[in-house]
N, CA, C and O atoms as CSV, one atom per row, in Angstrom:
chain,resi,resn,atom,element,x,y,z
A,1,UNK,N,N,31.350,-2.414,43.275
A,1,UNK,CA,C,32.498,-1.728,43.824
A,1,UNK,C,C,32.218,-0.231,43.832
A,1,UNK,O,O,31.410,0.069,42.953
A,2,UNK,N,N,32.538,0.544,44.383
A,2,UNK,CA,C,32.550,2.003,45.165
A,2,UNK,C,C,33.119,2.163,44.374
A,2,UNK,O,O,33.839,1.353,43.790
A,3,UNK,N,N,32.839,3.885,44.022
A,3,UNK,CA,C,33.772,4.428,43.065
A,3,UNK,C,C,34.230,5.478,43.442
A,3,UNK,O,O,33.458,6.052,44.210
A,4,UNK,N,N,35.884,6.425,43.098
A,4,UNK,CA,C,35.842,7.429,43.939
A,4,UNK,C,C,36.208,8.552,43.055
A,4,UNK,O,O,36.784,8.443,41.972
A,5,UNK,N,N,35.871,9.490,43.546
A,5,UNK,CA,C,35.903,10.886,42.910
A,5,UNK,C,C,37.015,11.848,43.877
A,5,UNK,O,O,37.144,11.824,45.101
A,6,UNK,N,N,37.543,12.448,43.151
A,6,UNK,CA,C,38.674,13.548,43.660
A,6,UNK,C,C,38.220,14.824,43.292
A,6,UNK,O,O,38.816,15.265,42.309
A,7,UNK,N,N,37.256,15.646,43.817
A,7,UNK,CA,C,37.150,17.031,43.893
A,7,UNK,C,C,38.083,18.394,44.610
A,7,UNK,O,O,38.384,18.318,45.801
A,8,UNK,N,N,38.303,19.042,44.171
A,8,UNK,CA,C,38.970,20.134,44.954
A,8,UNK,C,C,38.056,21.376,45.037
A,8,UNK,O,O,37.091,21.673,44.332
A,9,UNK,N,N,38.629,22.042,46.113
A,9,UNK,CA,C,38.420,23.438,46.466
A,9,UNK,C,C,39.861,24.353,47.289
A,9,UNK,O,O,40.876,23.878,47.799
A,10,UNK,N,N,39.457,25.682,47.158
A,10,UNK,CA,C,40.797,26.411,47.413
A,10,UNK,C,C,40.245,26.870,48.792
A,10,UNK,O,O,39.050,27.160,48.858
A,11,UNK,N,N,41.035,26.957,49.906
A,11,UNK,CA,C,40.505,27.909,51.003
A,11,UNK,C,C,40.725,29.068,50.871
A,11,UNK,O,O,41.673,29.331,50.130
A,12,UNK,N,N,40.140,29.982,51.367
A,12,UNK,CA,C,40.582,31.519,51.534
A,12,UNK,C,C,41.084,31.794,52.559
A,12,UNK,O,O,41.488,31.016,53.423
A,13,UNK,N,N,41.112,33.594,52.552
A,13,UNK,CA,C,42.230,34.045,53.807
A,13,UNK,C,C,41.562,33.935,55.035
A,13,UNK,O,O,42.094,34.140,56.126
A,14,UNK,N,N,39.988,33.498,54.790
A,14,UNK,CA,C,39.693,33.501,56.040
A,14,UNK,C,C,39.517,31.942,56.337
A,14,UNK,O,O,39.401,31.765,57.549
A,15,UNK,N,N,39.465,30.833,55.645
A,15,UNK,CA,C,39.369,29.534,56.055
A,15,UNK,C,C,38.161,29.467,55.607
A,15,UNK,O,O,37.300,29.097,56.405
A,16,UNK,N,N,37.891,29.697,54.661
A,16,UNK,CA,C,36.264,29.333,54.180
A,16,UNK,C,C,36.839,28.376,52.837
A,16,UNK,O,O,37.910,28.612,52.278
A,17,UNK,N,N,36.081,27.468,52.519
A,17,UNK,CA,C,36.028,26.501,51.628
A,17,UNK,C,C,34.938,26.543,50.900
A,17,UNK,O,O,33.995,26.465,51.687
A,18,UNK,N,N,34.366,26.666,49.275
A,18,UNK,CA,C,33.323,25.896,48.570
A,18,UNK,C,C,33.830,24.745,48.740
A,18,UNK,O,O,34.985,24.322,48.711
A,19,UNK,N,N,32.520,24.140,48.978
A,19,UNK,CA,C,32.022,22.147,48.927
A,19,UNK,C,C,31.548,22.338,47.396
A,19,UNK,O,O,30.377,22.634,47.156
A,20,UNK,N,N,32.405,22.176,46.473
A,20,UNK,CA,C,31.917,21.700,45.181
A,20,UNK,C,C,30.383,20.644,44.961
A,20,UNK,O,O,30.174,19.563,45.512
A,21,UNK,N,N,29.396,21.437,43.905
A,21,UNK,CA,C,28.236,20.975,43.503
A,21,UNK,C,C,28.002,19.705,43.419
A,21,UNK,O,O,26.904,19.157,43.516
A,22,UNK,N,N,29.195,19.137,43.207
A,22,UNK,CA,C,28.264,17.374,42.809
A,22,UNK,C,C,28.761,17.158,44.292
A,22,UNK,O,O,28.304,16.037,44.515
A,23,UNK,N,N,29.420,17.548,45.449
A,23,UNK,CA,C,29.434,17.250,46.444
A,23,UNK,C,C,28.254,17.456,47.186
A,23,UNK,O,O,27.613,16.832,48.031
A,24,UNK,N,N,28.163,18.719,46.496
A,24,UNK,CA,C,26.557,19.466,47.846
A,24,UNK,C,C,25.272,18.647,47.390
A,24,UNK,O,O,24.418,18.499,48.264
A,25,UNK,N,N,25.004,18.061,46.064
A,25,UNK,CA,C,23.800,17.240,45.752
A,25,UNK,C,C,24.095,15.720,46.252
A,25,UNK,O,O,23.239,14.856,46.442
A,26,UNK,N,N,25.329,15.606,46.401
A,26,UNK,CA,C,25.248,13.609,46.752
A,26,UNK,C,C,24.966,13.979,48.194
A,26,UNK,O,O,24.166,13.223,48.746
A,27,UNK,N,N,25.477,15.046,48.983
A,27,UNK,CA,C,25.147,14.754,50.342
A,27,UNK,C,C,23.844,15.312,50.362
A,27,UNK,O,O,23.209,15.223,51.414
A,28,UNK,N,N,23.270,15.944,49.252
A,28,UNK,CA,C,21.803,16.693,49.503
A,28,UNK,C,C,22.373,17.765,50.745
A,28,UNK,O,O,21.923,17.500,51.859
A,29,UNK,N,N,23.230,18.836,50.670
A,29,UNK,CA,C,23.649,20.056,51.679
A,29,UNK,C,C,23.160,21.168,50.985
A,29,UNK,O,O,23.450,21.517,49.841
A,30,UNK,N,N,22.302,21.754,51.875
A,30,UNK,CA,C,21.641,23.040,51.753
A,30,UNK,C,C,22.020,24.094,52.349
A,30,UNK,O,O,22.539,23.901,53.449
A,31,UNK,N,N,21.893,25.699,51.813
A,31,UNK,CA,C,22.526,26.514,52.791
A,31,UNK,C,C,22.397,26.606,54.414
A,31,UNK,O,O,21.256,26.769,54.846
A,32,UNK,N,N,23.102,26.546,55.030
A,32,UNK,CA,C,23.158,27.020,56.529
A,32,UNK,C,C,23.165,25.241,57.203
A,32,UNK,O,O,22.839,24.910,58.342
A,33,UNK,N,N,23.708,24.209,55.928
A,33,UNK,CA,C,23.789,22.756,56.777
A,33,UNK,C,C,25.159,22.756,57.604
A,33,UNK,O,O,26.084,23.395,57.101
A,34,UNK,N,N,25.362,22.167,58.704
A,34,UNK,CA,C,26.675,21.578,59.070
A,34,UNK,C,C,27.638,20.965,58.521
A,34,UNK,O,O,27.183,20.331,57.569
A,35,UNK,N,N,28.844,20.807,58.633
A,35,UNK,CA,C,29.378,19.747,58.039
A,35,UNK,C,C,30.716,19.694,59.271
A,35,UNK,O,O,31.362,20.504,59.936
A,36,UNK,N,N,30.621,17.871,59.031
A,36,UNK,CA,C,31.441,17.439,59.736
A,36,UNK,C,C,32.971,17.082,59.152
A,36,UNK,O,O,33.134,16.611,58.026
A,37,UNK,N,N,34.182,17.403,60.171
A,37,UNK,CA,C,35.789,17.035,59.481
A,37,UNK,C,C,35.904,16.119,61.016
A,37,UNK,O,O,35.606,16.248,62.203
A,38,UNK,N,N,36.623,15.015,59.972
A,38,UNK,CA,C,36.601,13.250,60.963
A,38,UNK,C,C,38.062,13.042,60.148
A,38,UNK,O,O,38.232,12.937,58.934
A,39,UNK,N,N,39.246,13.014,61.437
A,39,UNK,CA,C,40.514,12.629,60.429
A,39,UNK,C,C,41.021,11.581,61.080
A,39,UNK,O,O,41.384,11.532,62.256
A,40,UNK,N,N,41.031,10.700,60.224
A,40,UNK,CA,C,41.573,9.198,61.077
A,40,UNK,C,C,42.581,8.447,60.126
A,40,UNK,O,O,42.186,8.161,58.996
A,41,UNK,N,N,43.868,8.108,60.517
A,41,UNK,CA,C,44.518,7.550,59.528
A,41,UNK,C,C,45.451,8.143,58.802
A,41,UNK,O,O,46.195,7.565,58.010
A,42,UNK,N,N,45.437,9.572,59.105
A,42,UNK,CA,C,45.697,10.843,58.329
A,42,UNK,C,C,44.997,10.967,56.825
A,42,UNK,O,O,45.650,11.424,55.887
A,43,UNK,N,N,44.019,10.653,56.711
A,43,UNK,CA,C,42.930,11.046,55.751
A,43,UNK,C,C,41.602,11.477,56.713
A,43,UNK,O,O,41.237,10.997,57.786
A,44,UNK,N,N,40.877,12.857,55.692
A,44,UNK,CA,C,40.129,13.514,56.281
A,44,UNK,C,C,38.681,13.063,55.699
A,44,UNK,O,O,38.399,12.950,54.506
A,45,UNK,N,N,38.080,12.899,56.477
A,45,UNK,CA,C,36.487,12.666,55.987
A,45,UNK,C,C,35.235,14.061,56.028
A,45,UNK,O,O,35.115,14.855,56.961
A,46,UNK,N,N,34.790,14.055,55.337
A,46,UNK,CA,C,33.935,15.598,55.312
A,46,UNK,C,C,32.721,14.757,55.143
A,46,UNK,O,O,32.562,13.871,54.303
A,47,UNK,N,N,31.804,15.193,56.147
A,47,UNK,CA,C,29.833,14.649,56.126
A,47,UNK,C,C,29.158,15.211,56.462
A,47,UNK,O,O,29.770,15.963,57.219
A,48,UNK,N,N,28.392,15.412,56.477
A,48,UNK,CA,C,26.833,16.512,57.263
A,48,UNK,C,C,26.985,15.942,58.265
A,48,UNK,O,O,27.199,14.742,58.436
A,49,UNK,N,N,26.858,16.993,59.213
A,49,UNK,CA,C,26.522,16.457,60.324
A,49,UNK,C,C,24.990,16.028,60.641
A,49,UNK,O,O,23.926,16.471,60.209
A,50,UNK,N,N,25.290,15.003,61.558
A,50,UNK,CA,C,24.102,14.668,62.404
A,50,UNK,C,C,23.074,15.885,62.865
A,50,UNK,O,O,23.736,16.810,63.336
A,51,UNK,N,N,21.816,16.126,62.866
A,51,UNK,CA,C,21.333,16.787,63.318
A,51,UNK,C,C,20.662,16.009,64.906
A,51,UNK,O,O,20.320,14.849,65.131
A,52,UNK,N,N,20.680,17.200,65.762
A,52,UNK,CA,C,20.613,16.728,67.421
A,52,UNK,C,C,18.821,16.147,67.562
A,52,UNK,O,O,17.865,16.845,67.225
A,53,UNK,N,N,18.743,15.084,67.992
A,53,UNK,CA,C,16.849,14.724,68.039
A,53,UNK,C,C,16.929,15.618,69.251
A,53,UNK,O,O,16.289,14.970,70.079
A,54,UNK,N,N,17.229,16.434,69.693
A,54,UNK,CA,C,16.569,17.638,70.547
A,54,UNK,C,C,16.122,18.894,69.906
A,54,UNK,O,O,15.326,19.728,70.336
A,55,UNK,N,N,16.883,18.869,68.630
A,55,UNK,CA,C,16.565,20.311,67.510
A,55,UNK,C,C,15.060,20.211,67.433
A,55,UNK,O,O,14.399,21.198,67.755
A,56,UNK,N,N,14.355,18.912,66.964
A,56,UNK,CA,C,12.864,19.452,66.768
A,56,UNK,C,C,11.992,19.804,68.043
A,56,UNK,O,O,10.876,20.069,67.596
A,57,UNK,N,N,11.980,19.908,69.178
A,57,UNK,CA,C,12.204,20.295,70.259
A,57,UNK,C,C,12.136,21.408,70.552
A,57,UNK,O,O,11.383,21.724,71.473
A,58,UNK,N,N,12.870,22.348,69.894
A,58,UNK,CA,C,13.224,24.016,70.851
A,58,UNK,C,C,12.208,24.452,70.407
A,58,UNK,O,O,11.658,24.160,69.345
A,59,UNK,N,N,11.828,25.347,71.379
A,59,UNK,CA,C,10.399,26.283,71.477
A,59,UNK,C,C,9.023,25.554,71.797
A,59,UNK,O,O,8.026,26.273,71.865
A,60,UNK,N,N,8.884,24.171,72.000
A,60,UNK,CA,C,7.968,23.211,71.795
A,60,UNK,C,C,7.408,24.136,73.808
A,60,UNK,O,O,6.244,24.491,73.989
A,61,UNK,N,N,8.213,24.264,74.638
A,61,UNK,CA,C,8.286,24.779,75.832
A,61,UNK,C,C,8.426,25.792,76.263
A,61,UNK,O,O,9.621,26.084,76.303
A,62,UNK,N,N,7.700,26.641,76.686
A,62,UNK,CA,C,7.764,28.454,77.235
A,62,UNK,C,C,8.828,28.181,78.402
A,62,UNK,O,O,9.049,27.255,79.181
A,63,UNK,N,N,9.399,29.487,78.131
A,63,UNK,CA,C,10.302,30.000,78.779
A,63,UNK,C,C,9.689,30.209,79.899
A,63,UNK,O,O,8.748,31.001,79.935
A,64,UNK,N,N,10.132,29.501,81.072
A,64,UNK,CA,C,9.618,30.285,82.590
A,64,UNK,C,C,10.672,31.295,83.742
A,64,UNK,O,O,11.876,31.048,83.665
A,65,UNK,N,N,10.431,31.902,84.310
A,65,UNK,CA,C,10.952,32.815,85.305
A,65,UNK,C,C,11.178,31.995,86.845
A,65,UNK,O,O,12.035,32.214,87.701
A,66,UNK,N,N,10.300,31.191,86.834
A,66,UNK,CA,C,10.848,30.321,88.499
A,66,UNK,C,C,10.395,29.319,88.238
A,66,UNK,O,O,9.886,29.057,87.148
A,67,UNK,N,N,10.547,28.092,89.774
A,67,UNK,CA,C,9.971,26.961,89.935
A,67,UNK,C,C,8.304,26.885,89.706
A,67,UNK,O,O,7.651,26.088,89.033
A,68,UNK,N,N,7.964,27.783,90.354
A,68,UNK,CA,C,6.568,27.828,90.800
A,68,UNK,C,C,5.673,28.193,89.094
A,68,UNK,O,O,4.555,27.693,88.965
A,69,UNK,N,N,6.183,28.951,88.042
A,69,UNK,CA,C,5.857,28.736,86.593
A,69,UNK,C,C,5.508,27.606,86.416
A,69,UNK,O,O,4.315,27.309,86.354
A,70,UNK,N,N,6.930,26.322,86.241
A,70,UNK,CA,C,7.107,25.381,85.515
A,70,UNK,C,C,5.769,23.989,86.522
A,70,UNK,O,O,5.164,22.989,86.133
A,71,UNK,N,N,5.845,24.553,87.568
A,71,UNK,CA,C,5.467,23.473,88.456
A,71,UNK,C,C,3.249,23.826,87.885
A,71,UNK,O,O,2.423,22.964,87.585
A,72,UNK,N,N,3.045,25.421,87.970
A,72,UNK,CA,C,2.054,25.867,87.225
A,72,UNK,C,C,1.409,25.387,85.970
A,72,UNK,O,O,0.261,24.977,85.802
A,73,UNK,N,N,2.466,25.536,85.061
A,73,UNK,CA,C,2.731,24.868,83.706
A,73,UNK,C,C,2.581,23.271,83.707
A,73,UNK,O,O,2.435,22.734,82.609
A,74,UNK,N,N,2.601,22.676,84.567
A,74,UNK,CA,C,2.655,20.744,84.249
A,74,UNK,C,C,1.263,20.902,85.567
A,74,UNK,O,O,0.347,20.107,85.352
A,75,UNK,N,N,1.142,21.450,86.325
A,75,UNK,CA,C,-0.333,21.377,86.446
A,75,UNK,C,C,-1.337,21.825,85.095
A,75,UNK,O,O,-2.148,20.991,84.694
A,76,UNK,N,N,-1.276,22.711,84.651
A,76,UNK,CA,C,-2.254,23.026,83.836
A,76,UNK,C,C,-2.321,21.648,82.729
A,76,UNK,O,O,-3.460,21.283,82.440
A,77,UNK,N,N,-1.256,20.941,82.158
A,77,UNK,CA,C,-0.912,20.389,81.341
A,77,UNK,C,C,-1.949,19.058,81.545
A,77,UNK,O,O,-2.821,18.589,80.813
A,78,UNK,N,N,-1.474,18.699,82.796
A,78,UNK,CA,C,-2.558,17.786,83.746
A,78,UNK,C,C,-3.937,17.717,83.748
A,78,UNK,O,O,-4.764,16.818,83.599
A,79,UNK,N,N,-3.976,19.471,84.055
A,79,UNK,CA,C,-5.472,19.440,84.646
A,79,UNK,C,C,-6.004,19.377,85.651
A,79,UNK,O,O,-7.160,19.219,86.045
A,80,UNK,N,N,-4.380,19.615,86.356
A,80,UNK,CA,C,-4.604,19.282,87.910
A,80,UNK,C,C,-4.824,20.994,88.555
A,80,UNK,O,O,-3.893,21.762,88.800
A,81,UNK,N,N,-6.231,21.280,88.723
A,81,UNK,CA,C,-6.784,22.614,89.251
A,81,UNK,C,C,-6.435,22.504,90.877
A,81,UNK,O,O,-5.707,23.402,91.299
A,82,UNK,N,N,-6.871,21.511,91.820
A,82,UNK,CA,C,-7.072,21.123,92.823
A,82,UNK,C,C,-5.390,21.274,93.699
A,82,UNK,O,O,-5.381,21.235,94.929
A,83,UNK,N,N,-4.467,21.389,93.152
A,83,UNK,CA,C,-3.052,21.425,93.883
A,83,UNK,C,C,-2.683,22.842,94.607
A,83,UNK,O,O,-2.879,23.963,94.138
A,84,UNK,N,N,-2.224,22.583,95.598
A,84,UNK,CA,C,-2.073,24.157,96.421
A,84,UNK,C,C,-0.460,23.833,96.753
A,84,UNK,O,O,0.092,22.869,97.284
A,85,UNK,N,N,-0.001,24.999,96.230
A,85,UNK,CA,C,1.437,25.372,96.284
A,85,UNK,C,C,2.112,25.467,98.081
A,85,UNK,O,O,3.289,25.765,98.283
């Protein structure tokens, strides 16, 4: 059987909350993690959020200025020398 724990925290004037310690180690939350509010039922659920499978991703791709870059860029990628624009 599940067991449950009742932690508190106070908000401030600006809406900031501590996530109390034995909260931040069961979810394993590190500074600068997400966290998700899910209210269903009128009880609120608090979780890390999901991180996006596109996050490992950014920067993997140079930034280009036009078509003719990107179209440059997946030739080279290819190997395709021989293509005339």
């Amino acid at each position: 059987m599940a067991s449950t724990s009742v932690l508190s925290s106070v908000m401030d004037s600006d809406g900031k909350i501590v996530v109390p310690a034995e909260i931040q180690e069961q979810l394993g939350l590190k500074k600068g993690d997400k966290l998700e509010f899910i209210i269903k039922d009128g009880q609120t659920i608090v979780r890390q959020a999901p991180v996006s499978s596109f996050a490992e991703f950014v920067g993997a791709v140079p930034v280009f200025a036009n078509i003719a870059e990107v179209n440059a860029w997946v030739r080279d990628m290819r190997g395709d020398d021989d293509v005339v624009e």
